[in-house]
KOLVEX-432551 format. One record per residue (C-alpha): residue number from 1; residue in one letter; x negated, y, z. Coordinates in Angstrom, 3 decimals, m for minus. Example, Ala and Ser with C-alpha at 12.3 -4.5 7.8 and 13.67 -1.06 7.14 Angstrom:
% KOLVEX-432551
@tikol 1&vexlum a&X m12.300&Y m4.500&Z 7.800
@tikol 2&vexlum s&X m13.670&Y m1.060&Z 7.140
This chain:
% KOLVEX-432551
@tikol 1&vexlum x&X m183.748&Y m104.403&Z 159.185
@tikol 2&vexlum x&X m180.226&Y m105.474&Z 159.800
@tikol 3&vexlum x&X m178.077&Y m105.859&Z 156.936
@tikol 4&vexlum x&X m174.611&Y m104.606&Z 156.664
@tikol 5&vexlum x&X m172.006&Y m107.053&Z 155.040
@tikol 6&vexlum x&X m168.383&Y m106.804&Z 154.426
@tikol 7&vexlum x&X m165.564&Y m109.351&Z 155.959
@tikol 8&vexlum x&X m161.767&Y m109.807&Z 156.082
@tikol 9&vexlum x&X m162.684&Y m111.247&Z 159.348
@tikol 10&vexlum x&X m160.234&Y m114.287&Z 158.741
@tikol 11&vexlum x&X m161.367&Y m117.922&Z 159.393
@tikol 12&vexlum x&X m157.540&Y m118.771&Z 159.500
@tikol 13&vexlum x&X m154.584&Y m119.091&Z 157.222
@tikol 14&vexlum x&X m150.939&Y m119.655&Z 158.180
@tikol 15&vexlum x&X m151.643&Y m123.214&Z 156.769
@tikol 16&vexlum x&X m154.380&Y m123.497&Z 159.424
@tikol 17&vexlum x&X m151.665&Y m121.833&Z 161.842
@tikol 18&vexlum x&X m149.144&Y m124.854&Z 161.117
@tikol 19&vexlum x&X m151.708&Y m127.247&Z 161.950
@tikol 20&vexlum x&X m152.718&Y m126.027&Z 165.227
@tikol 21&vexlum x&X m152.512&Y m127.160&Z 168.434
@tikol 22&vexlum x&X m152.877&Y m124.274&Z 170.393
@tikol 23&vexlum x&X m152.247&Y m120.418&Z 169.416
@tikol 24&vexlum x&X m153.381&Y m117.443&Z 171.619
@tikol 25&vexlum x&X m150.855&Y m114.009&Z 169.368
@tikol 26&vexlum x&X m151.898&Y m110.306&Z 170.227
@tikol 27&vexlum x&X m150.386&Y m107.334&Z 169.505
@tikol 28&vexlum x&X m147.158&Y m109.469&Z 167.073
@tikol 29&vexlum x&X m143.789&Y m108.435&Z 167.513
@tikol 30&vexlum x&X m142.573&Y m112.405&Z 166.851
@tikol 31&vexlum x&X m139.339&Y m110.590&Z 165.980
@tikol 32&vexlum x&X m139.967&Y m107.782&Z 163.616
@tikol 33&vexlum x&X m143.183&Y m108.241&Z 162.090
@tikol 34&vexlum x&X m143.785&Y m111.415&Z 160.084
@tikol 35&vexlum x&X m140.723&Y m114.258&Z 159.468
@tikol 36&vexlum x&X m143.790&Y m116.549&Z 157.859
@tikol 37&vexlum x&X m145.984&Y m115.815&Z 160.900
@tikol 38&vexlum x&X m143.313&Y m117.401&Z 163.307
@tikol 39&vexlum x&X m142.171&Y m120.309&Z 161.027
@tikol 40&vexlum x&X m145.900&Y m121.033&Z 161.303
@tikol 41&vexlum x&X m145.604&Y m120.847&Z 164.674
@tikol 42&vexlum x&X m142.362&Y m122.906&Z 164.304
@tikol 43&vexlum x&X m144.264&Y m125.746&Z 162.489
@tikol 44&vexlum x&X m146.806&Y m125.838&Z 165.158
@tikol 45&vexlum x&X m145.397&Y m126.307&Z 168.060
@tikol 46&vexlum x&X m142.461&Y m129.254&Z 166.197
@tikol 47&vexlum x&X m145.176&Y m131.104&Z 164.441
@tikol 48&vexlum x&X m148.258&Y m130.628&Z 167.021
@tikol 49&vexlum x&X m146.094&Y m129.549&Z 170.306
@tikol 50&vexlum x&X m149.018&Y m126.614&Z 170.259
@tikol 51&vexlum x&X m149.102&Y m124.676&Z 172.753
@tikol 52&vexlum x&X m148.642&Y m120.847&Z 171.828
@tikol 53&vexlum x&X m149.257&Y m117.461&Z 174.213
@tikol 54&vexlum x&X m148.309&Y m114.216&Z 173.235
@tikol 55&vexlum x&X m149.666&Y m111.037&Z 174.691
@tikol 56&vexlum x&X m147.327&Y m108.474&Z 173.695
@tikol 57&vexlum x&X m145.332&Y m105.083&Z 175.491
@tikol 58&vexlum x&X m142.059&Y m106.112&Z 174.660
@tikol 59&vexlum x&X m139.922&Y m109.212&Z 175.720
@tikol 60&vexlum x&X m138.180&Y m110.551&Z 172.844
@tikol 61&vexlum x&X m135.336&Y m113.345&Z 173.653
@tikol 62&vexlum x&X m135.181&Y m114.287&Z 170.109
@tikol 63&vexlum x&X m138.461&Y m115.679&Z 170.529
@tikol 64&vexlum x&X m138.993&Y m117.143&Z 173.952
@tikol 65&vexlum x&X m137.817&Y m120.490&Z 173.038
@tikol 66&vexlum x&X m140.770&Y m120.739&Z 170.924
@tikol 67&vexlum x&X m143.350&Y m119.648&Z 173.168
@tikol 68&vexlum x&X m145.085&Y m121.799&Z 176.419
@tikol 69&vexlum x&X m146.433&Y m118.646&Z 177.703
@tikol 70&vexlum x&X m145.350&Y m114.777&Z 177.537
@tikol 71&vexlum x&X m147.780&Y m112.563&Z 178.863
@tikol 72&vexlum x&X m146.468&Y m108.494&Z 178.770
@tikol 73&vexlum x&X m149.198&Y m106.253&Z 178.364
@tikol 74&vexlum x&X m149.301&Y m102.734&Z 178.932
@tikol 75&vexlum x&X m148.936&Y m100.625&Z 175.709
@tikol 76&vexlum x&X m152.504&Y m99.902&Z 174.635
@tikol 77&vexlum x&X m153.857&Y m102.151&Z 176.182
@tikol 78&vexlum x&X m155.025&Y m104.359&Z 173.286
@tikol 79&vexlum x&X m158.076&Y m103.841&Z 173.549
@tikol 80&vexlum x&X m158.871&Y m104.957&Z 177.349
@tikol 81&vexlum x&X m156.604&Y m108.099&Z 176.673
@tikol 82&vexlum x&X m158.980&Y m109.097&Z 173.547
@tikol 83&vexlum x&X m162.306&Y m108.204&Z 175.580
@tikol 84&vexlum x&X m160.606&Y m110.651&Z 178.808
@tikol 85&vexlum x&X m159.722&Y m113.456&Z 175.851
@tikol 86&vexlum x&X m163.836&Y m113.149&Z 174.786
@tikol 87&vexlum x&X m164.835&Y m113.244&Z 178.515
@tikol 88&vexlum x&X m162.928&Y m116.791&Z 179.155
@tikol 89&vexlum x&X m163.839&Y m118.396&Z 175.980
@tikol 90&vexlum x&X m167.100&Y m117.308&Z 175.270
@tikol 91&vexlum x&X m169.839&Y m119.739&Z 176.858
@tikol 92&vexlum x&X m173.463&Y m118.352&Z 175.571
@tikol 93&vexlum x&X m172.838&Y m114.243&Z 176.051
@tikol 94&vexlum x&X m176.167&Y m113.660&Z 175.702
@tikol 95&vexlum x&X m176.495&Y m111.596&Z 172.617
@tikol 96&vexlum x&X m173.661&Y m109.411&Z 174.432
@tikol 97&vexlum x&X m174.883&Y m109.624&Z 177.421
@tikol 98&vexlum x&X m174.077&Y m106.149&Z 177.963
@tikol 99&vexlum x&X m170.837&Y m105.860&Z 176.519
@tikol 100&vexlum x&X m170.027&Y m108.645&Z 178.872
@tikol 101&vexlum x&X m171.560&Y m107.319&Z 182.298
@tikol 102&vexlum x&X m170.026&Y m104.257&Z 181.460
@tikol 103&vexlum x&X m166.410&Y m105.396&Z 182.384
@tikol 104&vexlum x&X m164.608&Y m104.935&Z 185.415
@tikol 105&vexlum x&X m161.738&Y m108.074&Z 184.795
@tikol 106&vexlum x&X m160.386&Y m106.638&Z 188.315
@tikol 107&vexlum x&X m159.799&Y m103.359&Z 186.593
@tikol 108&vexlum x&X m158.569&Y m103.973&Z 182.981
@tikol 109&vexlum x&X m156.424&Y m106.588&Z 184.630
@tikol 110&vexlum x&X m154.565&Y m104.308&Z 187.306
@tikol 111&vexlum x&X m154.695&Y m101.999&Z 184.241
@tikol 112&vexlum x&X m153.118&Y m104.025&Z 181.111
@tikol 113&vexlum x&X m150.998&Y m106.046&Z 184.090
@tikol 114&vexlum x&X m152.395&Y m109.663&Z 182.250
@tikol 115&vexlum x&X m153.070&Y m111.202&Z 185.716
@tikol 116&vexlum x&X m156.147&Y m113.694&Z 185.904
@tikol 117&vexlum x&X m154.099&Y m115.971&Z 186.766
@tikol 118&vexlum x&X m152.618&Y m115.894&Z 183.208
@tikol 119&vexlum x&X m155.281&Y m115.692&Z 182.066
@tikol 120&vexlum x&X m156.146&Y m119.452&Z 184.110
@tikol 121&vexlum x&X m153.068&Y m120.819&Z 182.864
@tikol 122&vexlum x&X m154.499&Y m120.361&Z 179.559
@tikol 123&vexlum x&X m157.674&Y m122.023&Z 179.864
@tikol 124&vexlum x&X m156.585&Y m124.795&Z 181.600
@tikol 125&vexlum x&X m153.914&Y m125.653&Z 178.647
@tikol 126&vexlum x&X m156.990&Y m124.926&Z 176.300
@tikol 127&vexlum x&X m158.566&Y m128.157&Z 177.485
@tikol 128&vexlum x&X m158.384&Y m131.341&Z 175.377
@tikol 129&vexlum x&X m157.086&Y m128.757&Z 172.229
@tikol 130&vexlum x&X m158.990&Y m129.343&Z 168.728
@tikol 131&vexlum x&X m157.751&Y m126.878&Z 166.350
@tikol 132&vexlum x&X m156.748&Y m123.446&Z 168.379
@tikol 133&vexlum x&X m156.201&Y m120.218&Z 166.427
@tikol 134&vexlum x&X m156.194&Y m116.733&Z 168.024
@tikol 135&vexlum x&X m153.615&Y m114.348&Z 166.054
@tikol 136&vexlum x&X m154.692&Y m110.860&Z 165.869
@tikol 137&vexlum x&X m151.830&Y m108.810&Z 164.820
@tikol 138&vexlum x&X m150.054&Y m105.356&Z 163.394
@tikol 139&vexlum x&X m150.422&Y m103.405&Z 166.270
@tikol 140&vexlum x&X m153.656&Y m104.622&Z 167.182
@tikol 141&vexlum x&X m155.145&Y m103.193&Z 164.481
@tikol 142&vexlum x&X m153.213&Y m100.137&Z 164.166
@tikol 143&vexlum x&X m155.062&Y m99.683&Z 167.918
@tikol 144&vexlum x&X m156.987&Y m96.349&Z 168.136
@tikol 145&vexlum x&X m160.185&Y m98.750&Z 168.849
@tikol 146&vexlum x&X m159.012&Y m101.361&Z 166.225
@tikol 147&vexlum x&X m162.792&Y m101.375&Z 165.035
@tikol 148&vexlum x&X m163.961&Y m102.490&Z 168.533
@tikol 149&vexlum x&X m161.133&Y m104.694&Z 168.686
@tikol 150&vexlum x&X m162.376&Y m106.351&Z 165.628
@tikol 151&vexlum x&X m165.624&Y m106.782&Z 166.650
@tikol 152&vexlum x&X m164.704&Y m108.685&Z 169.876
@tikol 153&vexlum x&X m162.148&Y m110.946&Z 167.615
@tikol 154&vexlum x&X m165.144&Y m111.595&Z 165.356
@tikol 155&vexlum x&X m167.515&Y m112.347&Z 168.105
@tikol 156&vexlum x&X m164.234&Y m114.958&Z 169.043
@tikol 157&vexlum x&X m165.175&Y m116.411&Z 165.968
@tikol 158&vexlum x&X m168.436&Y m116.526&Z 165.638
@tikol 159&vexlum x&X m168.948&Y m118.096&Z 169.452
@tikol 160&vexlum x&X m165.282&Y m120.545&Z 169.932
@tikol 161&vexlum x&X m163.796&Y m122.752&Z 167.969
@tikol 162&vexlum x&X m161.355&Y m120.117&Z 167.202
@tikol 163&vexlum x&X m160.455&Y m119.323&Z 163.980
@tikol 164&vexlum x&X m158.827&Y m116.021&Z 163.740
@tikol 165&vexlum x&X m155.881&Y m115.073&Z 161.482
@tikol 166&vexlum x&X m155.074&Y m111.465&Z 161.011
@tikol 167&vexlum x&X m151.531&Y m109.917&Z 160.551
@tikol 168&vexlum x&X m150.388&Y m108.487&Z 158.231
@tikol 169&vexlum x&X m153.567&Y m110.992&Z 156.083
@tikol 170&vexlum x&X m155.607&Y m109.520&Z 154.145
@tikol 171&vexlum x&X m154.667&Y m106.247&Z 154.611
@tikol 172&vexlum x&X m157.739&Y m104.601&Z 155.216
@tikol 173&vexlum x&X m161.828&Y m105.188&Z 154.938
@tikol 174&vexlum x&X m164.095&Y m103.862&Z 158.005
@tikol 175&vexlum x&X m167.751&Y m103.396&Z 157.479
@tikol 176&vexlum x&X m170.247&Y m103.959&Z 160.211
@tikol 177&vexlum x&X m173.888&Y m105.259&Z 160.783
@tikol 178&vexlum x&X m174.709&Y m108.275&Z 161.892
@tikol 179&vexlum x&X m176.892&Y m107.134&Z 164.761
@tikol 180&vexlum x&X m174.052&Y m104.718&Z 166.108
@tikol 181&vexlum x&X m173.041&Y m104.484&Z 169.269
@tikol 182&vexlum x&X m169.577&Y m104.770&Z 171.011
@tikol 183&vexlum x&X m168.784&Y m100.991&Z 172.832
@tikol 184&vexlum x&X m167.514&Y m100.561&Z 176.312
@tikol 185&vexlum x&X m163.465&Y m101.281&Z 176.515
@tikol 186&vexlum x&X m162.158&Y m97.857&Z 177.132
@tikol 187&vexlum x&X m160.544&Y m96.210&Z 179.741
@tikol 188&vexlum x&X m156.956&Y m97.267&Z 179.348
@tikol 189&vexlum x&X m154.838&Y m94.695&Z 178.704
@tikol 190&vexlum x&X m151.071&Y m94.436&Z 180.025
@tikol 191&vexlum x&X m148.166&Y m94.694&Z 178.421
@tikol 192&vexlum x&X m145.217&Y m93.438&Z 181.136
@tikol 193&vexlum x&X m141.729&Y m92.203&Z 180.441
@tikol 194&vexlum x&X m140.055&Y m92.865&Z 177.187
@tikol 195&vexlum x&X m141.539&Y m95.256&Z 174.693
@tikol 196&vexlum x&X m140.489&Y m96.502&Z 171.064
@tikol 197&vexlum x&X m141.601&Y m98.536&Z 169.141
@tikol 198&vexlum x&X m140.891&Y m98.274&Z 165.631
@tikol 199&vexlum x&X m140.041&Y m101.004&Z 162.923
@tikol 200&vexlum x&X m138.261&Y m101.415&Z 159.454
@tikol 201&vexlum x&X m134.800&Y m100.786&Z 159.914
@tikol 202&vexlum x&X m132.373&Y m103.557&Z 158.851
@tikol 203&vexlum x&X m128.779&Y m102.008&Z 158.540
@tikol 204&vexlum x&X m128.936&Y m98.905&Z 160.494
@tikol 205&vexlum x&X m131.288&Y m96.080&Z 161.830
@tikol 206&vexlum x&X m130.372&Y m96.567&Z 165.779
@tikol 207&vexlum x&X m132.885&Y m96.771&Z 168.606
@tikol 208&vexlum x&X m132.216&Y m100.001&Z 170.238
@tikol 209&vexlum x&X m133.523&Y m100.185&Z 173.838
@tikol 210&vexlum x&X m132.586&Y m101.632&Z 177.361
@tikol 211&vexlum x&X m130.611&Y m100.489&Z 180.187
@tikol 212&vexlum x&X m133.947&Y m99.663&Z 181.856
@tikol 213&vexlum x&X m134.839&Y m97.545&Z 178.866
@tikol 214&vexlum x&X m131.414&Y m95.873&Z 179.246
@tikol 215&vexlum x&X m131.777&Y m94.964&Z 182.965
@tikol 216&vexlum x&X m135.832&Y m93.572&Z 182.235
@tikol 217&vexlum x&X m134.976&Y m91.480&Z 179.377
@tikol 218&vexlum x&X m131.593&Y m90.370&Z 181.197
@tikol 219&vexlum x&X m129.263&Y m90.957&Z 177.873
@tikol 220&vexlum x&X m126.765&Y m93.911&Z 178.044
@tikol 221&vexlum x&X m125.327&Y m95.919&Z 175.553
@tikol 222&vexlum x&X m123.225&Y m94.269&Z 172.511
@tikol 223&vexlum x&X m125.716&Y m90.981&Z 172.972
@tikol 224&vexlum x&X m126.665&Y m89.017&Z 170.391
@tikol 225&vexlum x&X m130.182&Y m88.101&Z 170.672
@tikol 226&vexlum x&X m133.294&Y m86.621&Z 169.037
@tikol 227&vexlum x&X m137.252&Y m87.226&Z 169.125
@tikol 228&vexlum x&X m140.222&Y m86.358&Z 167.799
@tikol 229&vexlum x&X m143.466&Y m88.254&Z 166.620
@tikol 230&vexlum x&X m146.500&Y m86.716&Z 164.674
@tikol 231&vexlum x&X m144.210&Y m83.488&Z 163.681
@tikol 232&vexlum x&X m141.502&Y m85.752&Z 162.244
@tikol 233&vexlum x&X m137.692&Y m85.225&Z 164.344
@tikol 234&vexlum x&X m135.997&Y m88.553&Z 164.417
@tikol 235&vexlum x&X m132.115&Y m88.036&Z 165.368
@tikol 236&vexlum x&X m130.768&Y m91.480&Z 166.598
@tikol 237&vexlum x&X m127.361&Y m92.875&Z 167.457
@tikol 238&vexlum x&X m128.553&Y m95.034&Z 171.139
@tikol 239&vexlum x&X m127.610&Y m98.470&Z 171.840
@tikol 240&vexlum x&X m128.063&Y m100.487&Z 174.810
@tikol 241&vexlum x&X m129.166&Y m104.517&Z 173.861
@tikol 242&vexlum x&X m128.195&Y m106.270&Z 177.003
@tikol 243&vexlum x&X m131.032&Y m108.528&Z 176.376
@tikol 244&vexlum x&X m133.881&Y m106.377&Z 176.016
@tikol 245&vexlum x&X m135.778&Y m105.207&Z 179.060
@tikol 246&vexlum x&X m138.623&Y m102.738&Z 179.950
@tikol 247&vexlum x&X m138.898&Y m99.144&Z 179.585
@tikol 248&vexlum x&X m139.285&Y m98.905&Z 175.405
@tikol 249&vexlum x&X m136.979&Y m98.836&Z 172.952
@tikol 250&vexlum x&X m137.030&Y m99.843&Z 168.997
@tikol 251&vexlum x&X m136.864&Y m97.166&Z 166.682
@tikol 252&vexlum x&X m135.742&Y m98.275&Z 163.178
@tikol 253&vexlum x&X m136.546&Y m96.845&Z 160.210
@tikol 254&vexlum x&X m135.267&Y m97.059&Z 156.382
@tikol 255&vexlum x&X m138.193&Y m97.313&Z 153.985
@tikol 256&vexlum x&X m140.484&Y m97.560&Z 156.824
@tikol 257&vexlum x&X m143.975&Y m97.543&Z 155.346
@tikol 258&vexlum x&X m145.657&Y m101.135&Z 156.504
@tikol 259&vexlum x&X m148.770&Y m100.528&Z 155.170
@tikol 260&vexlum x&X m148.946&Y m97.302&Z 157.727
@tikol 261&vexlum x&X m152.420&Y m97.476&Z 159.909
@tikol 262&vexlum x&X m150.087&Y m95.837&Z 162.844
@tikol 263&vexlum x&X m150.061&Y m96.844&Z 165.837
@tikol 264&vexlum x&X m146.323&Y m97.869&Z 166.373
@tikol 265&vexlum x&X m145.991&Y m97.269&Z 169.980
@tikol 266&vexlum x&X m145.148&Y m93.569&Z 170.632
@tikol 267&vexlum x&X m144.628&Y m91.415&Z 174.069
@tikol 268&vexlum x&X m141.448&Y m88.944&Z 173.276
@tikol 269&vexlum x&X m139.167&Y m86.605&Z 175.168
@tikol 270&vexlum x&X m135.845&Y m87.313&Z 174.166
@tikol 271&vexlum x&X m133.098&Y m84.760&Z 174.207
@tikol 272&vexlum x&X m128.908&Y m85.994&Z 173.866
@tikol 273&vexlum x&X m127.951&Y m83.485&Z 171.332
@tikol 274&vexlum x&X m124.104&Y m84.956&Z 171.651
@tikol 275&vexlum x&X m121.036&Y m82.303&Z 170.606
């Protein structure tokens, strides 16, 4: 009879992160999320010159000089890019094997555009590392399949010399049995047209996004504009960064709610309600 156990699923702390030599982040926004998490990061790569991937939607300047490798994912696709992590590091598969025979790496690659290739250049700086950590984040966990998610990161764990840290820590327990078996990756879904992405707002409620973003949703800079997500109307004041890029957009929030289990990526028609 199996037995069914509780776990945090965290190996890793952001001590453990400092001393690290190589880091593989999913689903962290290296600029919005977590100022710890990236002086971490920081401290890793001065002290140990680690090398640190991110697999993430959005390309964020303030972080590239921090980062050997930038990887943008699909939104979504969190999921397939945690499942492709498993199938390079992952020797013995065995007790997965179906989990594991199951994926089409052709498909979910096309599909969550992380080339294999990237997914080579990985590996090969993996070799000769001691002490690698693989960062599950915020929105990885937010994912509609965040409990499959989790059980690939823990079979990470349990079959590397990973240790995973999750972000935001400790922020939530998952129960499974030991015997359990990793599901199919899903179908990815798609995420066309307008996208935002939504995060604590500093000074003002804008929607940030790129010139790309602009031309997609058919606004321009200085619009007025309006949106919904879940029932809730956001009315935004539009501003192109220069330095963004990509088709989705930041939408900033007062007293946004961090402990929220939402997915923070969002489809949304917008309308320019300007006078």
């Amino acid at each position: 009879m199996s037995q069914k156990k509780e776990t945090t699923l965290q190996s890793a702390t952001l001590e453990d992160l400092k001393r690290s030599d190589f880091v593989i982040s999913v689903g962290n926004s290296l600029k919005n999320d977590n100022m710890p998490l990236k002086l971490a990061l920081y401290y890793a790569l001065t002290n140990n010159k680690s090398y640190i991937s991110s697999i993430y939607p959005i390309e964020e300047k303030d972080s590239s000089n921090l980062l050997s490798l930038f990887i943008k994912n699909e939104v979504g696709s969190e999921e397939a890019a945690l499942a492709m992590i498993a199938n390079i590091f992952v020797d013995d598969k065995s007790d997965q094997e179906e989990f594991f025979d199951a994926l089409d790496i052709g498909y979910l690659s096309a599909e969550s555009n992380i080339s294999e290739e990237e997914l080579d250049i990985i590996k090969t700086n993996y070799i000769g590392k001691q002490k690698p950590v693989l960062v599950v984040g915020e929105d990885t966990l937010n994912h509609p399949r965040a409990k499959n998610i989790v059980k690939i990161a823990r079979y990470i764990e349990e079959n590397t010399p990973f240790k995973v840290l999750m972000i935001p820590m400790d922020r939530r327990k998952f129960s499974y049995k030991t015997d359990e078996k990793i599901d199919a990756v899903e179908e990815l879904g798609e995420f066309n047209g307008s996208v935002v992405y939504s995060v604590s707002a500093l000074e003002k409620e804008e929607l940030i996004g790129s010139a790309q973003f602009a031309l997609c949703s058919k606004i321009r800079s200085g619009d007025n504009v309006k949106f919904s997500i879940d029932g809730v109307e956001y009315i935004r004041h539009f501003k192109i960064d220069k330095y963004m890029k990509g088709t989705i957009a930041y939408n900033q929030i007062f007293c946004m709610d961090v402990k929220s289990s939402a997915y923070r990526y969002n489809q949304v028609k917008i309308e320019v309600i300007n006078e």
